[in-house]
Structure formats: structure tokens, C-alpha cells
N, C-alpha and C positions, 0 to 999 in steps of 0.2 A: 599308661594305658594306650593312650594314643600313639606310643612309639611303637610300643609292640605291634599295633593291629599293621600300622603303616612295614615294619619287618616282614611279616608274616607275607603281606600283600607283593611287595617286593621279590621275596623270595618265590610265591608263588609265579611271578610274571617272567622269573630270570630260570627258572623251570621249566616253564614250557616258553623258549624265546620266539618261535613260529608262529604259533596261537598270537602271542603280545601283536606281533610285527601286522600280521593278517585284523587282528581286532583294530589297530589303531588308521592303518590304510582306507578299513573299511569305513571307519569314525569318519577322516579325515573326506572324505570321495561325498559321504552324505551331507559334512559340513558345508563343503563348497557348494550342491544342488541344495542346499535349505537357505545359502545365500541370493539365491536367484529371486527369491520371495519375501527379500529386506526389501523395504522403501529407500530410492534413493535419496535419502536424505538426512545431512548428519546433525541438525537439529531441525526433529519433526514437528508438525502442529500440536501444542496441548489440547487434551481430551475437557478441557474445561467449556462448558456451554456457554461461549458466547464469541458472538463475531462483531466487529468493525467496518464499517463502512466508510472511505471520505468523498464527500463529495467535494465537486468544483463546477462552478459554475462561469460562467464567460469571463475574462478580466475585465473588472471594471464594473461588474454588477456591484449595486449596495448592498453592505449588509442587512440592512431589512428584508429587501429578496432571498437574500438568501436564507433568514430564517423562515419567510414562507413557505418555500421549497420544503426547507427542513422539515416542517411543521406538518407538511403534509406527505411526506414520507414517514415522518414517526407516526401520524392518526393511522399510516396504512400499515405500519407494521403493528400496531395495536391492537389489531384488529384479528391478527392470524392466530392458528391454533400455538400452543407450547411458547408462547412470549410470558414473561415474567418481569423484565423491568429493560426498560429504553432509556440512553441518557445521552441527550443532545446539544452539542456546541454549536455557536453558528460567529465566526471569525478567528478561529482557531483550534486547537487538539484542547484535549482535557490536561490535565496535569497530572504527571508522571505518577501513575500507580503501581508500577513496577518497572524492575530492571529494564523487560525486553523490549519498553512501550518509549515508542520518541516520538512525540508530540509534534506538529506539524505547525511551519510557523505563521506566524497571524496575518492575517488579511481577507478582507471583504469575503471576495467572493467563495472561500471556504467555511467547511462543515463539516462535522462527523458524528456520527452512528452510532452507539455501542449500543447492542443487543446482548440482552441474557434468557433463555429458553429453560427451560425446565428437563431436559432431554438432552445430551450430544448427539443421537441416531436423530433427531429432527432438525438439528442443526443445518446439515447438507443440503435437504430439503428446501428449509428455510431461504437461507440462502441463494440457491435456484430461481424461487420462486418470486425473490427479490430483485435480484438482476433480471427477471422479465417483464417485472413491472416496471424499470425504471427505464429499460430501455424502450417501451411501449408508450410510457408515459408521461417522460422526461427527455426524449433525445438530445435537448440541450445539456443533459447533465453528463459530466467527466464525473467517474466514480472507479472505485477499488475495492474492492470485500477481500478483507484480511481475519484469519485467524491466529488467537493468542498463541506467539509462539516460544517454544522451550527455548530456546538458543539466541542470538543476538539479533535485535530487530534489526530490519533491513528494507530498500526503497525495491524498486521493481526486481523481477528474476534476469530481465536481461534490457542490458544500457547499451547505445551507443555513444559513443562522446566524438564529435563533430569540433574542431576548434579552427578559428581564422579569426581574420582582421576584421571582416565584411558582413555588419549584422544580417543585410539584405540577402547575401551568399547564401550564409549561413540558414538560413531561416527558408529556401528556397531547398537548400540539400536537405534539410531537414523534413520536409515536405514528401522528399521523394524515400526517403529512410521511411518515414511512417506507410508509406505507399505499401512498402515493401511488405510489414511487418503487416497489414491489415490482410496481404493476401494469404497468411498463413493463416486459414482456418482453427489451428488452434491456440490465435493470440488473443488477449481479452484487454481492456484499458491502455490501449496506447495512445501517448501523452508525450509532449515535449516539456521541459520545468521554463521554458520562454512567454509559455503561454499566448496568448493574445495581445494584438498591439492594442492602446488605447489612447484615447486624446487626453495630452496635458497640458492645462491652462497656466501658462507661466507671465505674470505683471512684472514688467521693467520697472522699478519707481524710478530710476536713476533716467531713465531715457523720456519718460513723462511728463516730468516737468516741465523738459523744455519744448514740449511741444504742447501741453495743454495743461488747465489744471483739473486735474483726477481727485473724485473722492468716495469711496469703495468702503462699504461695510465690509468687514473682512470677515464677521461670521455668513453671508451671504456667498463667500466663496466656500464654503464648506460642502458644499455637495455638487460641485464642478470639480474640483482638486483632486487629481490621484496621484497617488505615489507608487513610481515604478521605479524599481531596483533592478538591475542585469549587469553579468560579468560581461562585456563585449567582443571579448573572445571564444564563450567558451559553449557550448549547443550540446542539452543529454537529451535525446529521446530514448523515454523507457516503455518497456514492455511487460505485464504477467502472459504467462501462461499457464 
């Protein structure tokens, strides 16, 4: 049946070849202008209601601060119209609940946000409305609003990678990179992954001895102590837009 109908149709189109050739040109002319009104993007945001936020706070903050912060960003999104459920980390991402979600790795002075709304047309809003209170309210705070996405998760839309021998170099071009990218009115969270310098309290035992005798609670050192990790080569400032 289906051979037949597909014959018939064939035959029709080799019948009249002019017609075919003008119908397909014309097809072809519309396709190209109905592409102008694709989103650039080969995997687009899911229509599922709910966004991500990470916060960062200065290196070097405690994590207790930073769950206050938290804490008082989730009472504020609590509070808004079409919220449904908030679920907040404070020193690291949640744990992998899907594919496109890569979890952010652990330390102090992070956090993050997952919202769920009752609405995706309130979402945007949402959203909006959030980024003006944080910047109004929090200037101290580094943050990111991301949507769940269809395709493979990914860090900012645009990196620069900066690499040398000379932290101080480095961390000085890097300076002038972010310069750059804040004059572009439409950049949002621009961030270097170097972060902030911070003081670390490093004890010689081997050199103390001979100069004196030392005697140190070492749970006492627990909240002097930071632990900083850096490639010494290598400098990414990123950008959304």
C-alpha cells in the first residue's frame, strides 16, 4: 500500500518536472529564512522549572559564613511568588543527579542554589529578580545563575586562558583581561578560577626545636589553616554572557 501511494506520488512529481523543481526551490528559500529564527544554540536550555545558582564568596571565608549567606538567600527566595522547593549546599555542589550536572568541587567559601517554581514562564523573572537582589544586597558575593541543560554541562560561555611562569604576572594580566570583559555591558559574572590570595599559617617543627620549645594544640590550629591548591602556570578568567 505504501509502495503504491509512494509510485503514484513519484510519478505524479516526474509529470509535471517544472512544478516539482519551483515547489522544492520555493521549500528550500523558506527553510533558509525560518532559519534565522533558530536559537543559536546546539544544546539549548531544558524547559524544566528550575535554575541553579553558585555562589562564591572571598577565599578564605569559613564555611559557616558561608552558610549564613546561604541561608539568607534561600529565606529570600522563599519568600517570592511560584517557589516550590529550595535545596542548599554550603562547601560544595550537590551530588550528581543527572548527566548534564558536574558538581563543583569542595571548599569553604562555596555554595549553591537549586530552585524549583511551579511555572517555566516565571522562571526568567525569577531569576531577574534574583540577580538584583544579590547584587544590591550581597556585593561581596561572586555568583552564576544557570539553567538545566539538555546537552553537556559546561563552565562559562567565554574563557581566556592566560599561562606563564610568574604568579604575580599572571594574576596582574589577569586583572587587566577582567578589565576588559566588565566593559562589555553585556558580560555578567566575571571570575578568574585563582581566586583570591589568602594567608597560610605554615609551622616548621623541624626548625623549632632548635630554636625554642613549642607546644601547640593542633585542634587550635583549625581555623587559622587554609588549604590552597594552584597550577602555577596556568590563569582562566571566565566570562557569561
Amino acid at each position: 500500500m505504501i509502495f503504491v501511494i509512494y509510485k503514484n506520488f513519484l510519478e505524479f512529481c516526474m509529470k509535471r518536472a517544472w512544478l516539482t523543481v519551483v515547489v522544492l526551490v520555493v521549500a528550500l528559500g523558506a527553510s533558509l529564512y525560518g532559519f534565522g529564527f533558530v536559537k543559536q544554540a546546539f544544546f539549548p536550555s531544558s524547559t524544566t522549572p528550575m535554575f541553579q545558582a553558585d555562589i562564591w564568596l572571598p577565599e578564605g571565608t569559613d564555611i559557616r559564613a558561608t552558610n549564613t549567606k546561604l541561608k539568607a538567600l534561600e529565606s529570600w527566595l522563599s519568600e517570592q511568588d511560584h517557589v516550590e522547593h529550595i535545596t542548599t549546599t554550603a562547601g560544595k555542589g550537590l551530588q550528581r543527579f543527572m548527566l548534564t550536572y558536574a558538581p563543583e568541587k569542595s571548599y569553604a567559601a562555596y555554595g549553591e542554589i537549586t530552585t524549583r517554581v511551579d511555572n517555566y514562564e516565571a522562571l526568567h523573572e525569577l531569576m531577574a529578580n534574583f540577580r538584583e537582589h544579590v547584587e544590591t544586597k550581597f556585593p561581596e558575593i561572586n555568583y552564576k545563575l544557570k539553567q538545566i541543560e539538555l546537552g553537556p554541562g559546561g563552565g562559562a560561555k567565554i574563557e581566556a586562558r592566560i599561562i606563564g611562569s610568574d604568579p604575580t604576572v599572571l594574576r596582574g594580566i589577569a586583572r587587566q583581561v577582567v578589565d576588559v570583559m566588565h566593559d562589555d555591558p553585556g558580560t555578567t559574572n566575571v571570575r578568574h578560577d585563582w581566586r583570591e590570595r589568602t594567608k597560610v599559617l605554615e609551622l616548621n617543627l623541624m626548625k623549632a626545636k632548635h630554636v625554642a620549645t613549642v607546644s601547640l594544640n593542633p585542634m587550635s590550629m583549625i581555623s587559622y589553616r587554609c588549604h590552597f591548591r594552584v597550577r602555577p602556570s596556568v590563569f582562566t578568567v571566565m566570562v557569561q554572557r
